[in-house]
N, C-alpha and C positions, 0 to 999 in steps of 0.2 A: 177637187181631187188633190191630195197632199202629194208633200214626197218623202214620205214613208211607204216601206209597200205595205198593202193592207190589200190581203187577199179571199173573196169571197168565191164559196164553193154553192152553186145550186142546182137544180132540179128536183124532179117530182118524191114524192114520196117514195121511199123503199129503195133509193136509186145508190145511196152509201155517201152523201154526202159528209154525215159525221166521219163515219172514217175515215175518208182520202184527208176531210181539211184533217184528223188527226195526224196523219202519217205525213202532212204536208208540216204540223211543226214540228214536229220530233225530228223530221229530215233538217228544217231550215231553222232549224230554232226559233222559230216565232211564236209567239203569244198565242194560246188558242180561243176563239169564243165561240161559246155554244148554244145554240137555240135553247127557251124552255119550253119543252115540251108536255111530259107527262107531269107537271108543276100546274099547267091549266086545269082547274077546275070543271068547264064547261065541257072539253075534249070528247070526254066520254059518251055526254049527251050529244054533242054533235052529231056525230058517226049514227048515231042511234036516231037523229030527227035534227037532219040538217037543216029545214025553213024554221024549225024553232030558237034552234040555238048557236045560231051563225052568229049574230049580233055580238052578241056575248063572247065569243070564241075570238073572232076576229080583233074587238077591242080589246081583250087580254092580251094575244100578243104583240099590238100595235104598240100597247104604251108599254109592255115588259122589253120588246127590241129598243124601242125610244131609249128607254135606262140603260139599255146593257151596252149600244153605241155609243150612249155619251159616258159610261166610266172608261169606255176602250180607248176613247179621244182624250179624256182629261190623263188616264192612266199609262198611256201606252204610247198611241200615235205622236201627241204633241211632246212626249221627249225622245222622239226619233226610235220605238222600237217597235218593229214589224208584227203588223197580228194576221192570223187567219181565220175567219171566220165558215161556218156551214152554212150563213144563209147570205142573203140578202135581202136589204129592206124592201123590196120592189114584190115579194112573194108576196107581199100583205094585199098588194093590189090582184095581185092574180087569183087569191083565195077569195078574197071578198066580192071581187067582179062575179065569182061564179055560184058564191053563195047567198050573197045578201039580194033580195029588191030593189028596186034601182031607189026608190026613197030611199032606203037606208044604207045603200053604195055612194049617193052627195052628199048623205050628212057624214059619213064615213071617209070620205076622200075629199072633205073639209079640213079633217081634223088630221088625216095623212098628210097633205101639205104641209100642215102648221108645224108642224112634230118634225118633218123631215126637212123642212129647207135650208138649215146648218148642220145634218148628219155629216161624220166623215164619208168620203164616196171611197169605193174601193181602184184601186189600180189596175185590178186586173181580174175577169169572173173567170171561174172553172165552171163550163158546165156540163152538169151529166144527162145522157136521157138513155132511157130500153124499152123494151117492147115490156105493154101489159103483163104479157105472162113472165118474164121475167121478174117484174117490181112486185106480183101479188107472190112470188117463189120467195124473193125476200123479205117481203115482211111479213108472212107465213112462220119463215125461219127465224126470225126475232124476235116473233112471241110476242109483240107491246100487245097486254091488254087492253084499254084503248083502242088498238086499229085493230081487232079482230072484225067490227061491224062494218069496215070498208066496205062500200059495193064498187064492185072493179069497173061499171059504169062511169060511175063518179071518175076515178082515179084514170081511166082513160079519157074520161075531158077532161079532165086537169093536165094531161102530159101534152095534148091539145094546146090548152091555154097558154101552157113555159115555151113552147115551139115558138107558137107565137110572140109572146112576149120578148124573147130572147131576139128572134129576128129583128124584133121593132126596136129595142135595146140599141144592137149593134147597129146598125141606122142613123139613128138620134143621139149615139157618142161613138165613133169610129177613134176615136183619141183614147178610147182605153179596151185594151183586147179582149177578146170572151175564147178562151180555149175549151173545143168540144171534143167530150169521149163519152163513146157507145160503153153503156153498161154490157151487152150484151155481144161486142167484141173483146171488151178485157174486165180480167177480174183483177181490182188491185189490189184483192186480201186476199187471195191465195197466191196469187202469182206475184214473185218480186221481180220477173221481167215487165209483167206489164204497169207496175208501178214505178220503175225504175225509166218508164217509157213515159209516162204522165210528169214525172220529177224535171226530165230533159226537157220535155217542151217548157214548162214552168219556168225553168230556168232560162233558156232561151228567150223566153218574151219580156224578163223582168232585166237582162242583161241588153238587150233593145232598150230600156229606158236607163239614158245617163246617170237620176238618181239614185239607182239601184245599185252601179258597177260594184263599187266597194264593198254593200252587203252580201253581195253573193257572193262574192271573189273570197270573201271572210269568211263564207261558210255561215250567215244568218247573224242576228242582234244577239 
């Protein structure tokens, strides 16, 4: 973990992870990155025939996140300016866990190690999670064609899986915070109280860490 803040926003599908990390650098000035998503080729067929086309799916994003961490580290991180990211790399394992066969989850989480053992780590997660029926209300409303074939099976094991993983997370690194909010107690695109509630804790925990004072005191890089 550096001491740059570099802030990663996750949970499940549909949960507005792009917008908050947006509206988290426009607030703080920081650098944003952003998953690729409807750039995967395979996407489509996933959704459509998940045991087929997981392999596929999952190694597109593994090595497209690989490249887009390490331009954020050579570009951003390593001359001290703050990024925020929508995902984190740790999703790969949770996607994969739930799609691939365990054969191709070890040859898979072979190649995850290798890729990830000098990523920059982030300083601090945001994480979001809601109820089923509200994540299928949002990505209803967003139209990605792509996720129209979601089975909301699927998508509530998966909200399953981030629970868990998150828990196991904060466990196994208690030295960097996971800040949690309910989708389905605030909206932070409509509401600029309840964003303006999400901003204060952020700030709060990045002024918690010494490295940070200055930047935030400044108003972001």
């Amino acid at each position: 973990m550096g001491v740059t803040p570099f802030i990663t926003v996750e949970g499940p599908i549909g949960v507005g992870k792009t917008s908050l990390a947006k509206a988290i650098s426009e607030k703080f000035h920081f650098a944003l990155l952003k998953e690729i998503v409807d750039e995967n080729p395979f996407l489509g067929k996933f959704y459509e025939n998940i045991e087929e086309w997981s392999f596929q799916t999952e190694m597109f994003f593994l090595c497209n996140r690989y490249k887009q961490l390490g331009d954020i580290n050579t570009h951003y991180l390593s001359q001290n300016k703050s990024v925020v990211a929508d995902y984190h790399i740790l999703k790969n394992l949770i996607f994969a866990e739930r799609t691939l066969n365990n054969g191709e989850y070890q040859k898979y989480f072979k190649i995850y190690q290798i890729l990830t053992e000098d990523m920059p780590k982030p300083n601090v997660i945001i994480y979001l999670n809601a109820s089923l029926d509200t994540l299928l209300k949002r990505i209803k409303k967003r139209g990605r064609e792509v996720e129209k074939n979601i089975s909301p099976l699927y998508l509530e094991q998966l909200s399953i899986d981030y629970e868990n993983t998150i828990a196991a997370f904060e466990k196994e690194h208690p030295e960097i915070p996971v800040l949690r909010f309910s989708g389905d107690e605030l909206d932070f695109v409509k509401s600029a109280q309840d964003l303006n509630y999400i901003f204060q804790r952020l700030t709060t925990s990045l002024k918690e860490s010494s490295w940070t004072n200055n930047i935030i005191l400044n108003g972001g890089c």
